[in-house]
Structure formats: C-alpha cells, structure tokens
Steps between C-alpha positions, in 0.01 A plus 500: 500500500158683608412834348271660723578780705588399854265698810404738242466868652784424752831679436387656161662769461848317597445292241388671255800766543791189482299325215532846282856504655612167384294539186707828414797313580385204279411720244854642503648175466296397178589877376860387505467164364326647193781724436754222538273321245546802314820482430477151368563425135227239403513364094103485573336813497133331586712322807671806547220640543309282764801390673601917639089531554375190577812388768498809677108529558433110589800554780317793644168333504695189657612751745165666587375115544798504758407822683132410505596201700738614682268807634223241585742180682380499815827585687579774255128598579481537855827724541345710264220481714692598828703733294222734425330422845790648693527817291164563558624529860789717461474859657654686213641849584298845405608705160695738755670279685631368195613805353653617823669159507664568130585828595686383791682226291642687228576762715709206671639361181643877403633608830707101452611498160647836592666414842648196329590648193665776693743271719550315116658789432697570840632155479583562157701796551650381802635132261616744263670816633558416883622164411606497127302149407 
C-alpha cells in the first residue's frame, strides 16, 4: 500500500470534496461508536476510560488511512479525474434562467396539487353521497 498522492494537481478539488465527505461520514460513525461505548458499564475506570476514547479515535484514524487510499487508487483516481474534467465542460444555465425555471416549476407544482386535490374531493363526494360507499 503506497502513500503518495496519485497525478497530484489532477482532479483536486473532486477529491478533496469526497475525502471531507467520507471523512464527515467517518467521523459520524466513530461519534456513534463512542456513545455506544458510553453506555457501557466497565468495573475499570482507567479501561473505561481508554476503551470509549481510545476505540473510537484509532477506528477513525483507521478510516482516514482508508479514505486516503482510496482517494489516491488509481481507478478511484482517474474517475475523479474525468469527473471534474467533464464539469469543467458543462454549460451551466445563467442566474435568470434559473430563477425563471423555479418560478415556472412551482407554479406547476401548485396549479397540480390543486387540480388533483380538487378531483380527490369530487371523487370523494361522488363514493360517498352519489353512491353511498
């Protein structure tokens, strides 16, 4: 297992955003285990001690070992890579268009959620007083 950064530069910010992603995530995890450790009852209060600190922080940096790997295997690497060089390409849309574009679909959603919950309640009083359901 090497621990240098594979083609450093290439796909950094890719990397660096699911390495503080995972980390958060690992972090979480070992957050969790130390309150299950919490609720423990040792007869040791010196083993108590290390075992709900000790456990919880050598998982994360087992973890972190993990993700630092991970981020730099060469497969891994290279999507990353890609990843980032195809966004770069993207044509993303102007501030207006986007708001336009919201406008338009809530304005959807409302004008919906009203037509259906209108025949709910046609249909409801047609199963109830037409029929007698």
């Amino acid at each position: 297992m090497k621990f240098e950064i594979y083609k450093r530069g290439q796909g950094k910010y890719t990397r660096l955003g699911s390495g503080f992603g995972w980390g958060i995530i690992a972090a979480l995890g070992c957050l969790a285990l130390y309150r299950q450790l919490n609720a423990l009852d040792f007869r040791n209060e010196q083993v108590e001690m290390w075992v709900k600190t000790m456990v919880p922080v050598g998982v994360f940096a087992v973890l972190g070992i993990v993700i630092f790997w991970l981020l730099n295997k060469a497969s891994i690497a290279n999507f990353m890579i890609d990843a980032e060089g195809e966004m770069k390409k993207v044509s993303w849309s102007s501030r207006q268009e986007i708001a336009v574009s919201t406008v338009v679909v809530i304005s959807v959603v409302v004008i919906m959620s009203a037509f259906l919950g209108l025949a709910d309640l046609m249909f409801s009083i047609f199963f109830t007083d037409v029929i007698g359901i």
